[in-house]
N, C-alpha and C positions, 0 to 999 in steps of 0.2 A: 486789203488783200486783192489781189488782181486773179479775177476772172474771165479770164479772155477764151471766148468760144471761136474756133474757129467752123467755117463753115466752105465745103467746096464739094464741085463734082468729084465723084468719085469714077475715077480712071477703071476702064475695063467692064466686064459684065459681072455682075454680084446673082445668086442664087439665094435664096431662103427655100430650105427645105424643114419638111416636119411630117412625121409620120410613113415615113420611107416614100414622100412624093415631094416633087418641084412644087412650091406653093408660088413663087414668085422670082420672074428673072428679068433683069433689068441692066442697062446700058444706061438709063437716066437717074441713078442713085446717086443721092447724095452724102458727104463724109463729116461729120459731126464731131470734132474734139472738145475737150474742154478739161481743166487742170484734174489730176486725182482722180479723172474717171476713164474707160477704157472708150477706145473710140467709136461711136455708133454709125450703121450707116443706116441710112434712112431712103423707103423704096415708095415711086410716087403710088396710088392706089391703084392707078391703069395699067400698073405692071403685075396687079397683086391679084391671086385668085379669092378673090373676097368672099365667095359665098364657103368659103374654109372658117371665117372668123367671127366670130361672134361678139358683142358688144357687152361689154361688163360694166355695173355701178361706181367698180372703183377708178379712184383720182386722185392725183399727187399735185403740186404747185411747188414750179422752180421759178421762183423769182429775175431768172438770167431766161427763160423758156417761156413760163407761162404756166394754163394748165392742162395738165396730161389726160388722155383719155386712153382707156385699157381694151384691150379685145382677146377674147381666148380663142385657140385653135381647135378646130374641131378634127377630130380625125375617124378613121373608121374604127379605132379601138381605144379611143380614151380623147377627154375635154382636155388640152393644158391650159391651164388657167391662168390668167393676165400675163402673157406672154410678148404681147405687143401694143405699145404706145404710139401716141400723136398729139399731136398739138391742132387741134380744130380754131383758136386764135391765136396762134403765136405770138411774143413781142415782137414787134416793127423790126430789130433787128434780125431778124429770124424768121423772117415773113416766109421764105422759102420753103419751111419745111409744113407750112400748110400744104395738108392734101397728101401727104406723106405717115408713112410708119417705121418706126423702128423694131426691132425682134429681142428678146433674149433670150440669147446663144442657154444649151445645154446638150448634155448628152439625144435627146428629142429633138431638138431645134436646133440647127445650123445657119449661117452665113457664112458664104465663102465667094473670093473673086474667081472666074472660071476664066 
């Protein structure tokens, strides 16, 4: 079965917002595809208002990735919980998105290109 990740800048400025505030905007994001899943973009940490996020126990492993590390968003009126991933060792092919986060998107949480 062919797993082919594709990995590239992503064109334009990307926003993550959560909790009716800008958490993070970025020109240096990167664009993450890979088969049967929606495409991620991934925001480097210098772009990210990190004292928003909070560090969580949980962890996932993708054998094509690596393994994942979780953070929840804090906001002024509720925790969302593991809402954004990273790869702290990525595989060598993917070395890029060390130092980076991905989000996931819900009514709460957005990414969009601006």
């Amino acid at each position: 079965m062919d797993h082919t990740i594709t990995l590239r800048k992503a064109g334009g400025t990307w926003t993550l917002r959560a909790g009716g505030a800008v958490l993070a905007e970025s020109t240096k994001a990167l664009e993450l595809t890979e088969p049967n899943a929606p495409t991620q973009i991934y925001f480097p940490y210098s772009d990210i208002a990190m004292a928003f996020l909070e560090p969580s126990d949980h962890t996932t492993h993708c054998d094509h990735k690596g393994t994942a590390h979780y953070l929840s968003i804090i906001t002024k009126s509720t925790k969302l919980s593991n809402v954004a991933s990273g790869y702290a060792n990525p595989t060598a092919a993917l070395a890029a998105i060390k130092d980076h986060l991905t989000f996931h998107t819900s009514d709460q949480v957005t990414v969009e290109q601006i």
